[in-house]
N, C-alpha and C positions, 0 to 999 in steps of 0.2 A: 690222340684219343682223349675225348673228355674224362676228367677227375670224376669220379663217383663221391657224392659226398654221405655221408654219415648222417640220417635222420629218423629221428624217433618216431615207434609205429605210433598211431593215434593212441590213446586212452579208451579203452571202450564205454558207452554211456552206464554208470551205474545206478540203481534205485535209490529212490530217495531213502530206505530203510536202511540201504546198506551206508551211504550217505552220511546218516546220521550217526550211525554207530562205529565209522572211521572215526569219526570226528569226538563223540561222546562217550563211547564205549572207555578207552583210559577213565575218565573220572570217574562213569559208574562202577569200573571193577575198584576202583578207590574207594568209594561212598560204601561199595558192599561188603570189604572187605574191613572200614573203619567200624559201620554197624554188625558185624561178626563178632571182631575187639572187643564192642563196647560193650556187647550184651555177654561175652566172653567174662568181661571184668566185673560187669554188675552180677555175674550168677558167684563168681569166687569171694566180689566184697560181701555180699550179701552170708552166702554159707559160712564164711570169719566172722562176721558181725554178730549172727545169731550163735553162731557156736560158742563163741564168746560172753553172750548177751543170751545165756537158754531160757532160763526162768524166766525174763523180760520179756523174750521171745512168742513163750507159752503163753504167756498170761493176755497179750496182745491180740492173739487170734479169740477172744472173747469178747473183745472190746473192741467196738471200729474206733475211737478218738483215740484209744492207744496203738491200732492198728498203724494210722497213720502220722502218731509219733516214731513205730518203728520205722516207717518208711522212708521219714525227713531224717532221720538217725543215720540210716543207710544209705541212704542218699548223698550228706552230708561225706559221711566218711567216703563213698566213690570220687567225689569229687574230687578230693585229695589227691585220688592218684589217674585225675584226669591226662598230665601230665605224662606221667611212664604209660597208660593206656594209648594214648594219639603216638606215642613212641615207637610203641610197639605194633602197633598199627600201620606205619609208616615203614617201620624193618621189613614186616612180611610183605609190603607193596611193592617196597621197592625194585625186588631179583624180577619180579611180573613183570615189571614198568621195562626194567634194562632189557631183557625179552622183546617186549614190542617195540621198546626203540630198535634195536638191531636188527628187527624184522622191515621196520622203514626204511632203514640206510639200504639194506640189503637189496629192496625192491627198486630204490634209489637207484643203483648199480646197474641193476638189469634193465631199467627205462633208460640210461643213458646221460638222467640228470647228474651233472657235473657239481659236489658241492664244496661250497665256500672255501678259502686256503684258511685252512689253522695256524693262529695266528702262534711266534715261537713263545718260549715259556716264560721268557723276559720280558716280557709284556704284560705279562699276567700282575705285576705289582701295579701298575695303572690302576685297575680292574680293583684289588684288595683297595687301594689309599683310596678311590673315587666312594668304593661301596660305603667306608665307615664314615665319609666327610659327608654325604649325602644321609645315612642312618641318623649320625648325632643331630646335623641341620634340619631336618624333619622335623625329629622329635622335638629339638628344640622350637619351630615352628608350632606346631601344634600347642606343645604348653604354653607358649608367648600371647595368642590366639584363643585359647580356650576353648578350643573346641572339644576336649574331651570333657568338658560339661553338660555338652548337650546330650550324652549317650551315656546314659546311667549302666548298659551294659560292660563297658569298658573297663572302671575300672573293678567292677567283677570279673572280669574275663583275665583281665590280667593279674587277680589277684590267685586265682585258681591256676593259674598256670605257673605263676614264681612261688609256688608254696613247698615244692621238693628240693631237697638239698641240692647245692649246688651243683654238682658232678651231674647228678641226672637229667638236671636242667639244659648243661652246655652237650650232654647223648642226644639227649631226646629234641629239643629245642634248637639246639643250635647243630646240628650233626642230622639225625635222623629226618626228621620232617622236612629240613629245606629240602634234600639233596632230592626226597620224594616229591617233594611239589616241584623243583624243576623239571625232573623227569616229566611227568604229566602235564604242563603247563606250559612249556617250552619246549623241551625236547619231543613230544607228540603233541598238543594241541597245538602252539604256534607252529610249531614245523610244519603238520599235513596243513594249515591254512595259507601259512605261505607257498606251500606247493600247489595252491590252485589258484590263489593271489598274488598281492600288493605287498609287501612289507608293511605299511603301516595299519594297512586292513587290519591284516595277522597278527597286529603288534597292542593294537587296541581291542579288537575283539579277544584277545585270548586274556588282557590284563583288565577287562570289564569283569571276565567270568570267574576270576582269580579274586578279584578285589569283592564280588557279588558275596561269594561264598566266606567270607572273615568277617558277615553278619554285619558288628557295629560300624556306625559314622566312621569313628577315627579311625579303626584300622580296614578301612575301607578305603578309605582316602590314602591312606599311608601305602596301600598295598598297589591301587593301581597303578601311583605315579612307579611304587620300585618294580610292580609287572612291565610296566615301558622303558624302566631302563635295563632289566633282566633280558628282554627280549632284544634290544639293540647290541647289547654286549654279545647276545650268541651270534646275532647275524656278523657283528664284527671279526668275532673270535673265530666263528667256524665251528667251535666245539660246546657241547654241553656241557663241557671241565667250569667252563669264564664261567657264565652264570650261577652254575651251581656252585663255587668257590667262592662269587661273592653272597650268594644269598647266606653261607654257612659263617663268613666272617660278619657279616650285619646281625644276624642273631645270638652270636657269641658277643660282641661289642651290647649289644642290647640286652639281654642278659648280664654282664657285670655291670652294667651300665645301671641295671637296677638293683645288681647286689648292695654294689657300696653308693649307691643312690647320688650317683651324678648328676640327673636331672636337679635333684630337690637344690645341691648345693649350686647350680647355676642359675635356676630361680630366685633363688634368693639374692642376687641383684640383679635387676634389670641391666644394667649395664655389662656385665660380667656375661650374661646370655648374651643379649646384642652381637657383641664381640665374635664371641664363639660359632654364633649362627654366621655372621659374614664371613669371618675364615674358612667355616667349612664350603661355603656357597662361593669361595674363590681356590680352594683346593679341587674342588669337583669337578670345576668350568676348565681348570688349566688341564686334569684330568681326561677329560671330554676330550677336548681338542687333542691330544695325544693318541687317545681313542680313533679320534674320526679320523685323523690317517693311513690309520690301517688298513693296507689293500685287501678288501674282502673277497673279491671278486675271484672267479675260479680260472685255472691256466687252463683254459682249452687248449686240446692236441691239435698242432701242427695237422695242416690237411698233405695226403699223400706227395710225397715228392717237395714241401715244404721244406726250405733251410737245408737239403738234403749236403750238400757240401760246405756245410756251417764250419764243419771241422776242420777243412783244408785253408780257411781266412786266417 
């Protein structure tokens, strides 16, 4: 008798509407839930500010040119806690984000698709040494280059964001936000692309929209080359643990990295940078290579009556 093999029903055609909002819907329940936060935090700095600030307060709503010194005032001070706002921001997204991921896998299941083997947990130091040797080489790249010259928002952006003490910086920054952008970025927007594509499709398009969105040059640059290796590490690893554990170790290294100001003391010789940059750029590559032998690829089940007296050899 012929084997009956195992084949997935078709996909039925869906709208372009719904389409788009597979696809899109994670970032914007992100964007809406950041713009929630923000106006969240601007209604609480502002009501300290003035409560604080009452007579000034008062006297202001008389005056538009001091109106809008309260405003720069207040402003001013939100900015501060730009930082613990994107933080928190990123807390409330995140149990959403885990939700929809699990509702993927979950449909995952029931189509049949077979995914990737999870790579074991010894493996996962790869993963850690490659993230920080490619974080420090970058950045050292970047200042060697100067390209953070050309983007006068840079080092505003980065000055608004290393301004809370430490502790909050390595929650919020190095903890909260990545594990949130991977969720959204890799584990649903590169995942559902790869599920109707290419790997590198899925790997580029999702690390254009990632780098799109961090606004300036440099951390635009910075961001899509680590969107393309974030996205290779999940397809290798199988799990959204790898990416998200190095995205969390690269912003904690970058973060102390700018406490006790490692950058500055490697700039200060050219030689001393040099160095450092090629180490990291031969730690990363041996890295890599350890990386790329890991069998990604899924164990398809034995078809019926396969190997069936395996046991008896």
């Amino acid at each position: 008798m012929e084997q009956q093999q195992n084949v997935t029903p078709p996909v039925p055609p869906e709208s372009g509407g719904k389409r788009f909002m597979h696809l899109w819907g994670p970032l914007l329940i992100k964007w809406g839930i950041a713009f929630a936060t923000m106006m969240a935090g601007a209604m609480v700095c502002s009501f300290l500010y003035m409560s604080a600030h009452y007579d000034t307060a008062m006297k202001a709503m008389e005056n538009q040119d001091q109106m809008m010194n309260l405003y720069n005032a207040i402003l001013e001070e939100l900015m501060k806690w730009q930082t613990v706002i994107e933080g928190a921001a990123a807390f409330i997204t995140i149990p959403v984000m885990i939700v929809l991921f699990h509702r993927d896998r979950v449909r995952e299941r029931v189509s049949g698709i077979l995914p990737n083997k999870k790579a074991p947990v010894w493996k996962y130091g790869a993963v850690l040494v490659m993230s920080v040797a490619m974080c420090w080489g970058l950045n050292n790249l970047i200042a060697i280059s100067g390209v953070s010259a050309l983007s006068s928002s840079y080092e505003e952006t980065m000055e608004v964001l290393y301004t809370p003490p430490l502790l909050i910086q390595i929650i919020c920054l190095g903890v909260l936000i990545p594990v949130c952008e991977e969720l959204v970025f890799r584990g649903l927007m590169f995942k559902r692309l790869r599920a109707r594509g290419g790997y590198m499709q899925a790997a580029i398009y999702s690390s254009v929209v990632f780098s799109i969105l961090h606004v300036n040059l440099v951390q635009m640059i910075y961001s899509f080359v680590l969107g393309m290796m974030l996205a290779y590490i999940y397809e290798k690893y199988g799990s959204i643990k790898a990416p998200a554990a190095a995205h969390v170790v690269m912003n904690i290294f970058s973060v102390l990295a700018t406490k006790y100001e490692l950058l500055e003391w490697l700039s200060a010789d050219i030689m001393r940078i040099g160095i450092v940059t090629v180490v990291c750029a031969a730690v990363a590559a041996t890295m890599f290579v350890f990386i790329q032998r890991i069998e990604e690829r899924p164990d398809y089940p034995n078809k019926p009556g396969e190997n069936e007296n395996l046991a008896a050899v």
